[in-house]
N, C-alpha and C positions, 0 to 999 in steps of 0.2 A: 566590590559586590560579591556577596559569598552565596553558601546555598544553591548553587545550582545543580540542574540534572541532566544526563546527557541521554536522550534516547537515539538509540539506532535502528533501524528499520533495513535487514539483509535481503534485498532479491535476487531476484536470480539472475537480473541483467547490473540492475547498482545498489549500491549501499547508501540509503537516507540516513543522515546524522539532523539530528535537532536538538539545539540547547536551551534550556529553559530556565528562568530565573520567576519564582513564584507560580505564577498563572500564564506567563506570556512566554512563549516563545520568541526567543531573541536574536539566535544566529541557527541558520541550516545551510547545509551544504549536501553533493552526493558524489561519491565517488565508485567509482567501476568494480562490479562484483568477481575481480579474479579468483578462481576456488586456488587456485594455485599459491596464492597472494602468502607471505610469511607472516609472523610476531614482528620483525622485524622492520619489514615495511610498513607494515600498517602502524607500529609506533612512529613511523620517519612520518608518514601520511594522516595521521591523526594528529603527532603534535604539532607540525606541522599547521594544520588549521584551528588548530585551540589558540594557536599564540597568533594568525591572521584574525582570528576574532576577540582577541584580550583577552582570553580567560585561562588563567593558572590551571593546570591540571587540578591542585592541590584544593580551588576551590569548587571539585565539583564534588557532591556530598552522596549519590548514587545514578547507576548505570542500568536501565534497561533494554534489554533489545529483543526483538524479534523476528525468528532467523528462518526463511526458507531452504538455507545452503547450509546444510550438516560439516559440508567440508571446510566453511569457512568458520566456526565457531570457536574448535581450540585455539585459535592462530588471535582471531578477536578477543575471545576470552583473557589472553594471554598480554596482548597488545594493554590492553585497558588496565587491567591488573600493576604492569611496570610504570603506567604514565599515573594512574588516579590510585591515589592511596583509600578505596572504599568499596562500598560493596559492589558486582558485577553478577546482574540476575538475567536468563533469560524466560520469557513465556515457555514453561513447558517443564521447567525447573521444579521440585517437591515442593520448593518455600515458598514458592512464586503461585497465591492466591489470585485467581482473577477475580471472582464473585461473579460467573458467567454461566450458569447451568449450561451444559450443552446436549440438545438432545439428537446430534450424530448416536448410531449403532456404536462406533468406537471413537468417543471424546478425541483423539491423539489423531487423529486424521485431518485433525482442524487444522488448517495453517496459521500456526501465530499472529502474522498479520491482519489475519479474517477476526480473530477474537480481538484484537487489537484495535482493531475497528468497530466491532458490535459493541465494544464496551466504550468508544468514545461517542457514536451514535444513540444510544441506551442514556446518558448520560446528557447529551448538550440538544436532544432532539425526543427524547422519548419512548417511550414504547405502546407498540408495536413500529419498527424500524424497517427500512429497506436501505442497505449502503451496496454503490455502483463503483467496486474498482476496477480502474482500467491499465494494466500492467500489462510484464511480459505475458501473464492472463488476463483475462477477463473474466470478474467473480462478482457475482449475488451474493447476497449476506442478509438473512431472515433474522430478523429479531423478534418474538411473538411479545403479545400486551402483557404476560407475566416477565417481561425481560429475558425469557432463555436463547440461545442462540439455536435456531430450528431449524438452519441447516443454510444449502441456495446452491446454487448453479456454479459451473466451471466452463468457462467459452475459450476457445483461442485465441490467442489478443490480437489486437489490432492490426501489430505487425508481423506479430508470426504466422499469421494466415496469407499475409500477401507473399512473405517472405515463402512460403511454402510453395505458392503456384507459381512463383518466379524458378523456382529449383525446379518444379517438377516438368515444366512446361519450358523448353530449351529456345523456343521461338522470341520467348516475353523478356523482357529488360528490368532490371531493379527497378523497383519505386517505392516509393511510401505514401502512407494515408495522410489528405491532408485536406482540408476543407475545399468545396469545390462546390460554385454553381451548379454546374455544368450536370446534367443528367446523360444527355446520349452522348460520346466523344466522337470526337472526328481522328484521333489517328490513336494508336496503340495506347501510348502511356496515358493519355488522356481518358481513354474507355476502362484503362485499370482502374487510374484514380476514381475515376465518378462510381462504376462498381463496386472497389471494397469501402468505397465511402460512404455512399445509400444505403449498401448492404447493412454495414454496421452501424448508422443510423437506424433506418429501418428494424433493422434486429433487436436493439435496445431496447427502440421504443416499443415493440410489439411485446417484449419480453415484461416488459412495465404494465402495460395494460394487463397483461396476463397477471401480474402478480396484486396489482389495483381490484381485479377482479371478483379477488378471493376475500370471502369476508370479513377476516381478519385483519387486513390489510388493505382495505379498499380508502382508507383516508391516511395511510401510512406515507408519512414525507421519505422522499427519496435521495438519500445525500450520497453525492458522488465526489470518486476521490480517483488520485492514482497519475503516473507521472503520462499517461496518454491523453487525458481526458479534457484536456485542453481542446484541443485537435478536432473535439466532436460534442462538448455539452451543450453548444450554442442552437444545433437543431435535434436533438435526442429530448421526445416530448415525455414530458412527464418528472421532470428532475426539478427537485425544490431546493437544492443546497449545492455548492460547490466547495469543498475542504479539503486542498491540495494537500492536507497537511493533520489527515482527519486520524493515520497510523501512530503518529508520532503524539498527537493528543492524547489518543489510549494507551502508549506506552509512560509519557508523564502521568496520568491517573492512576495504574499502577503504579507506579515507579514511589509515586506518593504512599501508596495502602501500603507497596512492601517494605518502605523506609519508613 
């Protein structure tokens, strides 16, 4: 099986890889976003998982990525270069065409991942778009009916919010967010969980209504993505799509225009 394409998806907590053969995504995997991380490793850790999932370096025909973590890019760039004998493009690169009008004040503020997504959303849903990722941020992503990308929201994610009143508040215990009946709690970690749980429930969906509001967007499907998002789209009202895997779709759609 030849032809395939490797997109990679850098955060700031892991790095999403996904392998593609035509249309279909076939093998993905994620590994931990060390900024420290060498060439070195990341060939040990890349080939690594080309060869757990059958695929020859040699048959992979072009590499897209998109990269939150500046520091991690020579080291990647470099990695992919020694193992795949092809081209290695990221979003944000001269050659590297999205066909994404962006009407941010300064286009380059965008986070890759964020166009990565409007152009996979734009594409398998339409426009006018709403995409809900839910990451080590939590980001809105406006697609207007002419397809340009118009901009959206920046929230603290899920669990760096908890993770912050945990540090700041020396009385409170680690936890994490996680689905929960439970509205009022009966002892500490219990009253965490149901709090940052409703909260960001609650918050989503308010933030949804809000942007349903607006006329442009008031019949706009809301596709959500992001390695959190599990944890809370089951009661966050207003979400039409769930595409755990909606980054890595827009980096195959590129990956296709720039090869």
């Amino acid at each position: 099986m030849t032809g395939k394409y490797l997109c990679i998806d850098i955060g700031n907590t892991q790095m999403v890889f996904g392998l593609f053969h035509q249309d279909e995504l076939i093998s993905h995997w994620r590994l931990s976003s060390h900024v420290h991380a060498t060439s070195d490793e990341l060939i040990w850790q890349l080939g690594g998982m080309l060869t757990q999932f059958q695929c020859h370096p040699q048959d992979i025909v072009g590499i897209m990525v998109a990269s939150v973590v500046p520091h991690l890019d020579g080291a990647l760039r470099e990695a992919c270069l020694h193992l795949c004998d092809c081209d290695v493009a990221f979003i944000g690169d001269a050659d590297v065409k999205t066909g994404m009008h962006v009407d941010y004040k300064n286009p380059r503020e965008v986070g890759a991942d964020r166009i990565a997504n409007a152009v996979a959303a734009r594409q398998y849903y339409g426009s006018p778009a709403i995409v809900l990722d839910c990451g080590t941020a939590t980001t809105f992503d406006l697609i207007t009916s002419a397809g340009h990308y118009a901009g959206g929201l920046i929230i603290p994610g899920i669990d760096i919010a908890l993770e912050a009143l945990c540090q700041r508040a020396a009385m409170l215990p680690e936890v994490s967010v996680k689905a929960t009946d439970i509205l009022i709690g009966r002892d500490t970690i219990s009253s965490m969980q149901a709090g940052s749980y409703w909260a960001t429930v609650d918050g989503l969906s308010g933030i949804i209504r809000r942007l349903h509001a607006l006329d442009e967007y008031r019949d706009a499907p809301v596709v959500s993505t992001g390695g959190l998002i599990n944890r809370i789209h089951q009661d966050v009202s207003g979400i039409s799509a769930l595409e755990p895997y909606l980054t890595l779709k827009g980096l195959h759609l590129l990956a296709l225009k720039h090869g």
